[in-house]
C-alpha positions as CSV (number, residue, x, y, z in Angstrom):
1,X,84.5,105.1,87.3
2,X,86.7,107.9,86.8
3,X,86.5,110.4,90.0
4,X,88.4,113.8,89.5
5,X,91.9,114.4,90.4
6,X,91.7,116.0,94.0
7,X,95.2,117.8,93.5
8,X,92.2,120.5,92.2
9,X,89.5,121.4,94.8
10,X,86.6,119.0,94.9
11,X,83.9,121.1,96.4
12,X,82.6,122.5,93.0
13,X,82.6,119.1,91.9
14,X,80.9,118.3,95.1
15,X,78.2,121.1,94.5
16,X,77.6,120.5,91.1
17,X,76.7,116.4,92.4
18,X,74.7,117.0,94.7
19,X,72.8,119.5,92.4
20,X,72.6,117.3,89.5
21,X,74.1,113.9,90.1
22,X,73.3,113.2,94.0
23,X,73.4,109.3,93.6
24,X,75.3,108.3,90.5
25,X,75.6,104.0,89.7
26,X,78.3,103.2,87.5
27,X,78.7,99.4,86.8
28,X,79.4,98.0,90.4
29,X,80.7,101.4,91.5
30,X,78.2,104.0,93.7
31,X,79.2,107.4,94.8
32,X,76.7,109.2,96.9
33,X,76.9,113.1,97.5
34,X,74.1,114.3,99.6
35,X,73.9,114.4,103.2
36,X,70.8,112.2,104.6
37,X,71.8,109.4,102.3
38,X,75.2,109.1,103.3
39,X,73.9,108.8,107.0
40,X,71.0,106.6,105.7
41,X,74.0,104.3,104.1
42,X,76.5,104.8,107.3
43,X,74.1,104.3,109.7
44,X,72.9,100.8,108.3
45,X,76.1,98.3,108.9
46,X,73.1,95.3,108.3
47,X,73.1,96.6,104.5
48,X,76.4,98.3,104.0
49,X,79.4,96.3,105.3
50,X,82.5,97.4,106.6
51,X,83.7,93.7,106.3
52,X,86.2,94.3,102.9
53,X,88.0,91.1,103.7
54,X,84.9,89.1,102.6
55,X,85.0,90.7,98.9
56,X,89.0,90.2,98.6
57,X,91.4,88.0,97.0
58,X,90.5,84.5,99.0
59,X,94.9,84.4,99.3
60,X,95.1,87.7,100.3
61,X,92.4,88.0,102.7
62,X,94.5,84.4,104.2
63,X,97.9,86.5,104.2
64,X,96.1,89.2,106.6
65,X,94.0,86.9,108.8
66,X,97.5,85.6,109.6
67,X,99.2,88.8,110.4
68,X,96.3,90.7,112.2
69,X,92.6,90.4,113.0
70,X,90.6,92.6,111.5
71,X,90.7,95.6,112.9
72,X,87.3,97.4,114.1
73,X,87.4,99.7,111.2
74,X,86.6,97.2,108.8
75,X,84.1,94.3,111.2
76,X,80.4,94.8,111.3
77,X,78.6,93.7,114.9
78,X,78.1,91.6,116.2
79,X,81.9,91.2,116.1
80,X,82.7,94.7,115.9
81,X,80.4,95.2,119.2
82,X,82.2,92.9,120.7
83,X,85.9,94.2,120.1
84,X,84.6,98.3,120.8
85,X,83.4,97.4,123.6
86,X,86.5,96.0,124.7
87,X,88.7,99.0,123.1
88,X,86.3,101.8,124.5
89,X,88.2,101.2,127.8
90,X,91.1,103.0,126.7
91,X,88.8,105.9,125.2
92,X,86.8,107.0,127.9
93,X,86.3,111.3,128.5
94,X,88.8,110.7,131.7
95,X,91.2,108.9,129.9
96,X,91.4,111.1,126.9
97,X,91.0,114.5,129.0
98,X,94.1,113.0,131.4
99,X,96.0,113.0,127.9
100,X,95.9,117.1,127.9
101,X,99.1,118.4,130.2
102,X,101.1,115.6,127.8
103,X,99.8,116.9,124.6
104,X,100.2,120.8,125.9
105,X,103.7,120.1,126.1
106,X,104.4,118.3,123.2
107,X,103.0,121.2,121.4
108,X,104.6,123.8,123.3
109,X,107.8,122.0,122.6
110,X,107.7,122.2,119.1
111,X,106.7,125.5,118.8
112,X,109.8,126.8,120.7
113,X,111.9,124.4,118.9
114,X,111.1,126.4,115.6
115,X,112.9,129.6,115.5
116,X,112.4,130.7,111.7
117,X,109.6,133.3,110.8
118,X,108.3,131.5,107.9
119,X,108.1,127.2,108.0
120,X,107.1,124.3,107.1
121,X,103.8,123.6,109.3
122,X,103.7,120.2,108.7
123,X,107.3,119.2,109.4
124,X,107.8,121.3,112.3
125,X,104.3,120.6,114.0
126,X,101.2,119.3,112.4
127,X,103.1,115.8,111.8
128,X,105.3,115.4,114.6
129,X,103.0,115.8,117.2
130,X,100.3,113.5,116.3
131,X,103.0,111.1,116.6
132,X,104.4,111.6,119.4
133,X,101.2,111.5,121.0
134,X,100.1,108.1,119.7
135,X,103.7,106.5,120.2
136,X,103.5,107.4,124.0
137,X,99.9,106.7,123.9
138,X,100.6,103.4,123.0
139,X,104.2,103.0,124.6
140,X,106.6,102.9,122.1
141,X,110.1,104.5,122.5
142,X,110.3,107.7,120.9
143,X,112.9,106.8,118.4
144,X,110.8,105.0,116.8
145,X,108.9,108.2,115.6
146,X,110.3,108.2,112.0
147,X,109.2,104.3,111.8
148,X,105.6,105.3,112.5
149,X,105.7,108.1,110.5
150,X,106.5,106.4,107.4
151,X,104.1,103.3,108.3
152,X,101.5,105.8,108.8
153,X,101.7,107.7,105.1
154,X,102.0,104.3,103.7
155,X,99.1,103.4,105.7
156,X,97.2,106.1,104.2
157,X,98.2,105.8,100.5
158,X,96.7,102.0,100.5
159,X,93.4,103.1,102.1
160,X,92.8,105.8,99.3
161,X,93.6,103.3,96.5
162,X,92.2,100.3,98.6
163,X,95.0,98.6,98.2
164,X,97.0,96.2,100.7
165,X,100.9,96.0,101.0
166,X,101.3,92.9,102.1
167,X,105.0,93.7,103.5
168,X,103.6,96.8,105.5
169,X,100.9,94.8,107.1
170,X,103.7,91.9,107.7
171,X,106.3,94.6,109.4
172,X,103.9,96.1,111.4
173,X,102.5,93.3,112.7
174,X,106.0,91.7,113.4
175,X,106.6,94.6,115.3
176,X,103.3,95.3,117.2
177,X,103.2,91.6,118.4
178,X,106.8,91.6,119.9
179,X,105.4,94.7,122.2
180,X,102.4,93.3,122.9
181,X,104.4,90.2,124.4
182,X,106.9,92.4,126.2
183,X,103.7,94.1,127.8
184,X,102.0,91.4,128.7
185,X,105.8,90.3,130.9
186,X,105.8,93.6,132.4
187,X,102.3,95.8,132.1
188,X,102.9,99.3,132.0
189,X,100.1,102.7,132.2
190,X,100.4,102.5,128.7
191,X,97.4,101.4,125.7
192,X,98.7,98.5,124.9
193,X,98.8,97.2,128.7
194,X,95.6,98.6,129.4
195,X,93.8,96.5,126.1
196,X,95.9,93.5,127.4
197,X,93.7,93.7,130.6
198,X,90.8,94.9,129.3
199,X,88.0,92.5,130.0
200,X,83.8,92.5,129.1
201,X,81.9,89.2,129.9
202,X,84.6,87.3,130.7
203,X,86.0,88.0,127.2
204,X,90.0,89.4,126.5
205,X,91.5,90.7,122.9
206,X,93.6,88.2,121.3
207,X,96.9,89.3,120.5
208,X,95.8,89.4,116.8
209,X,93.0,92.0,118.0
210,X,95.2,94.0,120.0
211,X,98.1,94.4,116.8
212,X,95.7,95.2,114.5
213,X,94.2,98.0,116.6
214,X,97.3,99.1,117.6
215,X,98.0,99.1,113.3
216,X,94.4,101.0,112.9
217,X,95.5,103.9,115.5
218,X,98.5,104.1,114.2
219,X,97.0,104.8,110.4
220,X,93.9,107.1,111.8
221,X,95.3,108.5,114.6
222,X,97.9,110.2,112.9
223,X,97.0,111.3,108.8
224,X,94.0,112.2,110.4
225,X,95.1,114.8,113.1
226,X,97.6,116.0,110.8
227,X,95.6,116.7,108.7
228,X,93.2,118.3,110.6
229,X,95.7,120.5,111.9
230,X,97.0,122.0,108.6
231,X,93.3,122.7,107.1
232,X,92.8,124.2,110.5
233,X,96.0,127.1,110.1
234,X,94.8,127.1,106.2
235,X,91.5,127.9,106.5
236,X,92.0,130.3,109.0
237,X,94.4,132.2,106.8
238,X,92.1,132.6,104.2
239,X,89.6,133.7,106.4
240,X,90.3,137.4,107.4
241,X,89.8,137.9,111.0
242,X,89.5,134.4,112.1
243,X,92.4,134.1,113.5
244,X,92.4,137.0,115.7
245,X,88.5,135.9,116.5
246,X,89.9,133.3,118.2
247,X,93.3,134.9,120.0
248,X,90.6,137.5,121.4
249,X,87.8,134.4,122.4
250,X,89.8,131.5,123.3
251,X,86.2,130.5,124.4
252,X,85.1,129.6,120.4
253,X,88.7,127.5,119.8
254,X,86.8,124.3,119.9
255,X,83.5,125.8,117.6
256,X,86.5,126.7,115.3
257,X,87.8,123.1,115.2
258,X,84.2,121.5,114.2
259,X,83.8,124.0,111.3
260,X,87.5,123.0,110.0
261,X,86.2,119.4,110.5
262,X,82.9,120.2,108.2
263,X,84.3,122.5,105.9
264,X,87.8,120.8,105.3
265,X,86.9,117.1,106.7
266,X,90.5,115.4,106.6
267,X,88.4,112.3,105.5
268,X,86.9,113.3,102.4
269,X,85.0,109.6,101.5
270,X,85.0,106.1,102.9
271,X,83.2,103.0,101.5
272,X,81.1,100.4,102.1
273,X,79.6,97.3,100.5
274,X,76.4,96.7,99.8
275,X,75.2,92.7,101.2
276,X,71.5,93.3,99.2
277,X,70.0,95.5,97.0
278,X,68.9,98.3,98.4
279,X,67.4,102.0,97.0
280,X,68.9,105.5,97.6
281,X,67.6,108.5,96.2
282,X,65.6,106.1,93.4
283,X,69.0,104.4,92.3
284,X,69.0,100.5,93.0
285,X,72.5,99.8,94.7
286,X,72.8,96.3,93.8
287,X,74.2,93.3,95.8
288,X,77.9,93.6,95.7
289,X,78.1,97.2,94.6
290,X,81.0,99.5,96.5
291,X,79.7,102.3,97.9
292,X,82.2,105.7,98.2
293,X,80.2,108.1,100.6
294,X,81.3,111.6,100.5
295,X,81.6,113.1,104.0
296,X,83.1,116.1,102.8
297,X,80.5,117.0,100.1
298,X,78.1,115.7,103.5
299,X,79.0,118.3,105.2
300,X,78.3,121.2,102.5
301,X,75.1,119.8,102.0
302,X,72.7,123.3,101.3
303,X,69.8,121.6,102.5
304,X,71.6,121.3,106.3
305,X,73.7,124.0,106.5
306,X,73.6,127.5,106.0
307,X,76.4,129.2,104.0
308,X,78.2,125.9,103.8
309,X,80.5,127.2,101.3
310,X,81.6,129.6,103.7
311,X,84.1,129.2,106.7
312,X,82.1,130.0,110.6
313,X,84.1,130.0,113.4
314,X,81.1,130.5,115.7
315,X,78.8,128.4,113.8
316,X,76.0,127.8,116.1
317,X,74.5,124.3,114.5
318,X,77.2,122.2,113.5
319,X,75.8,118.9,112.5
320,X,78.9,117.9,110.2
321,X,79.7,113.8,109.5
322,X,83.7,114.5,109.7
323,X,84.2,111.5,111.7
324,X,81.4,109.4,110.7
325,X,78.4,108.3,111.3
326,X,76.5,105.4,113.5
327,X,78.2,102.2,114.7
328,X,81.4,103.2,113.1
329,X,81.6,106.7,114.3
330,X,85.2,107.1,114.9
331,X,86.7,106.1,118.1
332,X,89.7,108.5,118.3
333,X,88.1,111.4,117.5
334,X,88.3,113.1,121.1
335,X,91.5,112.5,120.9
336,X,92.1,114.0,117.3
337,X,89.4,117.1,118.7
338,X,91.8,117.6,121.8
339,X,95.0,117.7,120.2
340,X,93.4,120.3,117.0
341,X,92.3,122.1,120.0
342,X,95.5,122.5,122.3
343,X,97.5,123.7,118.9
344,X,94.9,126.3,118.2
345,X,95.4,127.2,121.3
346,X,99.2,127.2,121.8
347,X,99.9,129.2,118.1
348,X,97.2,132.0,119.1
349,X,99.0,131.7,122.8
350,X,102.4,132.3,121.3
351,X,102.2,134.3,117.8
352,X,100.0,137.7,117.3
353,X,99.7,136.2,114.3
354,X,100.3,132.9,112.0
355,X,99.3,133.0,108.2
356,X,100.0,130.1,105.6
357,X,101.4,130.9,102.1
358,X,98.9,130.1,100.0
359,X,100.1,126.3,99.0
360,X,100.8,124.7,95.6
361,X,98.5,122.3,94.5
362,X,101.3,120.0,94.3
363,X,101.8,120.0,98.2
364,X,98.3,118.5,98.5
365,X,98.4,114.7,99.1
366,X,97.2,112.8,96.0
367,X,94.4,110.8,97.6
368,X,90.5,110.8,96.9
369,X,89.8,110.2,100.4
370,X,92.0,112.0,102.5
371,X,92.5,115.5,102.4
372,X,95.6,117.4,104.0
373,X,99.1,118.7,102.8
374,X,102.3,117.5,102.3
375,X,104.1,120.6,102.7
376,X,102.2,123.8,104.3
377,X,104.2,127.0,104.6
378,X,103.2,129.4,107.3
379,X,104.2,133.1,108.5
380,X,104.2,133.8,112.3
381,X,104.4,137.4,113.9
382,X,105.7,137.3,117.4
């Protein structure tokens, strides 16, 4: 099935779905717009898999099984109960809040590192950071930065074309299990050390379970919060007054960051597979199908949200799906919601005013799942 281009905006395409086309079937393709039955199909892991691996290429599956376990991205329970269970160690409130002097000055950092009035937001700040927080996160030396970076947008291009690059997965996980066994000589404060200890009924992660987390953090916890940093500045720009909204009410900062999640969801779709037939919106997903769930046409949904085509900072009732729904709702996202937060805050801290040009369609990255840019020039006033 042909799904428009997203170097054009998708939410008219979006509206005119779920208006005319909510649930549309198109041999073993499924794309579902609406917001109750893409929770309905997220929330129901004993219909809609997660587990890809079972529907690939016997070989390839073989390749990956070798390099990495699956990670808990793509594992239904009871195995994927199993493995967050172990993982949500590493994730608690504490954990993440303790993360917030770190991230403060990472961000702080880079702001005064950039001394131009007009720049690239994404080179200077909405991509570096994310990074830097996940390699120390994670305990990896921070030359290794650039490394990341480019296994991250690589990451990121093969999840929006489902694809697999076999020599990626290979690298990485090369690379991941030589830390692991260096951590596991000489534990450390960092994630990696702390998954190498962490323990639930007498059960550890494997070394295969630990690299490909360490590989799934690295892929989500960066495009993601990059993302979500750039539509954050974006948005705000076109919105007159937002910005100084929230320079006059730090207070709504974090209200401001779940709109930008719902209104420009970094994540725009994500899939599952359907084990049996099953019935959305009276069209028969058969056995087999791949199902792409909108999240970002979710969260515009008319029938939730009021004035969902417009951007609310305070927005009182903020139901949005940005980061997922039931069993598979995603694990980093205090982590991504604390580091969009501490930027808002720092750039309304620092500048009287910052203002992206808008950007060229070009600069968006050419993916029907995530949404972000490449390049994002901004303005700052001192």
């Amino acid at each position: 099935m042909q799904i428009p281009g997203f170097r054009d905006e998708p939410f008219e395409w979006y509206r005119n779905m779920r208006n005319h086309s909510p649930v549309v079937k198109d041999g073993k393709t499924v794309l579902v717009f609406k917001y109750d039955d893409c929770k309905e199909i997220l929330g129901n892991f004993r219909v809609f898999s997660s587990q890809f691996r079972d529907f690939m290429d016997r070989e390839v599956a073989a390749q990956l099984n070798l390099m990495a376990a699956p990670s808990i991205l793509i594992l239904d329970p009871p195995k994927h109960t199993k493995m967050r269970n172990l993982v949500n160690r590493a994730f608690t409130p504490k954990r993440i809040q303790s993360y917030d002097g770190e991230i403060r000055k990472i961000a702080e950092t880079l702001l005064e590192q950039e001394k131009n009035t007009q720049f690239d937001l994404v080179t200077s700040l909405s991509y570096p950071l994310p990074v830097l927080v996940i390699s120390r996160i994670l305990g990896v030396p921070e030359d290794q930065m650039p490394k990341f970076k480019e296994w991250s947008d690589k990451l990121a291009m093969d999840l929006g074309r489902m694809g697999v690059d076999l020599a990626l997965q290979k690298e990485m996980s090369e690379y991941f299990g030589k830390l692991i066994d260096e951590r596991r000589r000489n534990l450390g404060d960092d994630l990696i050390s702390l998954l190498i200890e962490s323990e639930v009924d007498g059960e550890r992660l494997t070394r295969q379970e630990i690299t490909g987390f360490s590989i799934l953090l690295l892929a989500a916890g960066n495009e993601t919060t990059t993302n979500l940093i750039g539509n954050s500045i974006l948005t705000l720009s076109e919105y007159s007054g937002s910005y100084q909204m929230l320079k006059e009410k730090p207070s709504l900062i974090q209200s401001a960051v779940e709109e930008s999640l719902r209104y420009r969801s970094p994540v725009q779709s994500t899939r599952r597979v359907a084990k049996e037939n099953y019935n959305i919106g009276g069209t028969e997903i058969s056995k087999g199908d791949f199902v792409s769930v909108f999240l970002g046409s979710a969260n515009r949904d008319e029938d939730i949200f009021t004035d969902p085509e417009n951007f609310i900072p305070d927005r009182k009732e903020n139901r949005h799906i940005a980061f997922g729904e039931g069993v598979h709702f995603c694990l980093g996202a205090p982590l991504a919601r604390l580091e969009a937060k501490i930027v808002l805050e720092a750039v309304t801290e620092k500048y009287s005013d910052l203002r992206a040009v808008k950007p060229s369609p070009d600069d968006r990255l050419d993916s029907d799942i995530m949404y972000g840019y490449r390049k994002l020039l901004v303005k700052r006033e001192n």
